[in-house]
C-alpha positions, -999 to +999 in steps of 0.1 A: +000+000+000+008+035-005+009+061+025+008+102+017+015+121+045+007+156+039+023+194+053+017+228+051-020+241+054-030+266+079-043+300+080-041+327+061-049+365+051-062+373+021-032+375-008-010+355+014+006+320+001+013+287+016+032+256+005+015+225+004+037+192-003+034+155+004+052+126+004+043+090-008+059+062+008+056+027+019+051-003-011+056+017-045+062-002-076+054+028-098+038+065-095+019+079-126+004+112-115+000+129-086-020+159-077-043+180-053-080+178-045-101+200-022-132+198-002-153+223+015-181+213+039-209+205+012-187+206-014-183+179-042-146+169-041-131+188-071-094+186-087-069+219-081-041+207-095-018+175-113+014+163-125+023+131-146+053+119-140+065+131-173+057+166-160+026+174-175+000+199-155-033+209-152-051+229-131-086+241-122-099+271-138-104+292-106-064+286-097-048+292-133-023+319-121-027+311-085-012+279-081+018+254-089+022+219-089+052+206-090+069+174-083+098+154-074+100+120-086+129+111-071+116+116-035+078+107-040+068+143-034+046+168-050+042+204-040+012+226-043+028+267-043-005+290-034-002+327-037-027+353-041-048+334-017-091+340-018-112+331+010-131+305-017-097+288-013-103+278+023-112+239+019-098+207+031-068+196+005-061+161-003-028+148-019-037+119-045-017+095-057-022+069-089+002+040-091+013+009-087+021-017-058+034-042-083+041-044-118+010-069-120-016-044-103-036-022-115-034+014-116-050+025-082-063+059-061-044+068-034-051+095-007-035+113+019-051+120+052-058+161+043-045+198+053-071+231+062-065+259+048-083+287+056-083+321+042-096+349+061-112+376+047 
């Protein structure tokens, strides 16, 4: 299995910036993409950000700009850079993860435990 641990959220002002990042670790054959998903209370889980591991991005429409995924493959890790911060930011974000635990598995969801963020007005 795959473990993502997760670092960086908290609270912040309006037009500040945090650093999200997360590690995978544990039994990795191989790592396609990883990215960032958030969640508000009542909100449908909804992609912010991914990265292949070719180094191919894409991000949500309200982000474009914003945000910056970026990722080590070496180390497991992918980074979320947030600046310009709006309170419609504040959510729950959730490191994802799709790869495989053996060459003979298929190609499988992974999720980290989640970071708040919250943006004050």
């Amino acid at each position: 299995q795959v473990q993502l641990v997760e670092s960086g959220g908290g609270l912040v002002q309006a037009g500040g910036s945090l650093r999200l990042s997360c590690v995978a670790s544990g039994s990795i054959f191989s790592i396609n993409a990883m990215g960032w998903y958030r969640q508000a209370p009542g909100k449908q889980r909804e992609l912010v950000a991914g990265i292949t591991s070719g180094g191919s991005t894409n991000y949500a429409d309200s982000v474009k700009g914003r945000f910056t995924i970026s990722r080590d493959n070496a180390k497991n890790t992918v980074y979320l850079q947030m600046n310009s911060l709006k309170p419609e930011d504040t959510a729950v974000y959730y490191c994802n993860a799709v790869g495989r635990v053996t060459a003979q598995a298929m190609p499988t969801g992974y999720w980290g435990q989640g970071t708040q963020v919250t943006v004050s007005s």
